[in-house]
C-alpha positions in Angstrom: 106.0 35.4 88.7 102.8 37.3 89.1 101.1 35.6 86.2 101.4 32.1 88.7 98.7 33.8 90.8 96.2 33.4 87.5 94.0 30.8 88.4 93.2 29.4 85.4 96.8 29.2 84.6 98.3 26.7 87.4 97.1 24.3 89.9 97.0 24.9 93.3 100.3 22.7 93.7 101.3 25.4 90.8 100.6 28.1 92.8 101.9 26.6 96.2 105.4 26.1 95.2 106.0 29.1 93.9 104.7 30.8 96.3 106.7 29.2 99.0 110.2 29.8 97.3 108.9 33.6 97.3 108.3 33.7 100.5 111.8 31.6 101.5 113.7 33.9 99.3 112.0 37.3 99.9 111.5 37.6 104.0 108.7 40.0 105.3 109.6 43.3 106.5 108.7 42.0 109.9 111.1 39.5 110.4 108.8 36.8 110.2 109.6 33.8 108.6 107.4 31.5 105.8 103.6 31.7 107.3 101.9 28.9 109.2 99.1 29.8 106.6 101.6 29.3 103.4 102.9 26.0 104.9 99.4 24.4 105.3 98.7 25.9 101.9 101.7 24.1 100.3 100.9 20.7 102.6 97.4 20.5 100.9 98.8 20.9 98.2 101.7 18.6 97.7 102.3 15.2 99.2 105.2 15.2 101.9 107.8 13.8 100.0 107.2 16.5 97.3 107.2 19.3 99.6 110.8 18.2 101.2 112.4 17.6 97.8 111.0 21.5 97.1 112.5 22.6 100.2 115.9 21.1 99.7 115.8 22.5 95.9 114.9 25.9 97.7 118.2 25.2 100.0 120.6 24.2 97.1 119.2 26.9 94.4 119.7 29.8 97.1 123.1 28.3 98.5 125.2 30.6 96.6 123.4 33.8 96.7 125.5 34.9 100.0 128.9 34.6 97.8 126.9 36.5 95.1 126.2 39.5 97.0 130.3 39.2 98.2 131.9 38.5 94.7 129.6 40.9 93.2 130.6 38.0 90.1 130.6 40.2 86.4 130.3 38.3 83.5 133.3 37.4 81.7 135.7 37.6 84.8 137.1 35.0 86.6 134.9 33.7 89.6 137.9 33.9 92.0 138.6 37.4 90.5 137.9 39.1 94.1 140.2 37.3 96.2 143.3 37.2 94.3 
C-alpha cells in the first residue's frame, strides 16, 4: 500500500479510498476514529454515492476479521474445526 501515496501513480480518488480503508481498518493509537480531515479528503474526491458503496465494501470486507482472530482459521482445516 505505500506505493498508493506516489503521486504520479493514482488519482486523488486513488489515493482517497485507500486511504480511508486504512484508516477504518488500522485505528489510531489514540482512540480516535477516521479524521474529519480524511473524510473531506475522500468527499472531494468521490461523489456521495461512491463514497457509501466504499464504505459498505469497507463493512462487508472487514465483517469476518472478528471470527478470524477467534478461529485462528489454518489452511486445510475445517472452518468449524474450533468449535466441535
Amino acid at each position: 500500500m505505500a506505493s498508493r501515496r506516489d503521486p504520479r501513480c493514482f488519482t486523488g480518488a486513488g489515493r482517497a479510498a485507500p486511504a480511508l480503508v486504512e484508516a477504518v481498518l488500522r485505528p489510531s493509537a489514540d482512540g480516535e476514529g477516521v479524521s474529519d480531515a480524511l473524510c473531506a479528503q475522500a468527499a472531494e474526491h468521490c461523489a456521495s454515492k461512491a463514497l457509501a458503496t466504499l464504505m459498505s465494501a469497507i463493512g462487508r470486507s472487514d465483517s469476518f476479521t472478528p471470527v478470524a482472530l477467534v478461529a485462528e482459521p489454518v489452511s486445510g482445516r475445517s472452518f468449524t474445526g474450533p468449535w466441535k
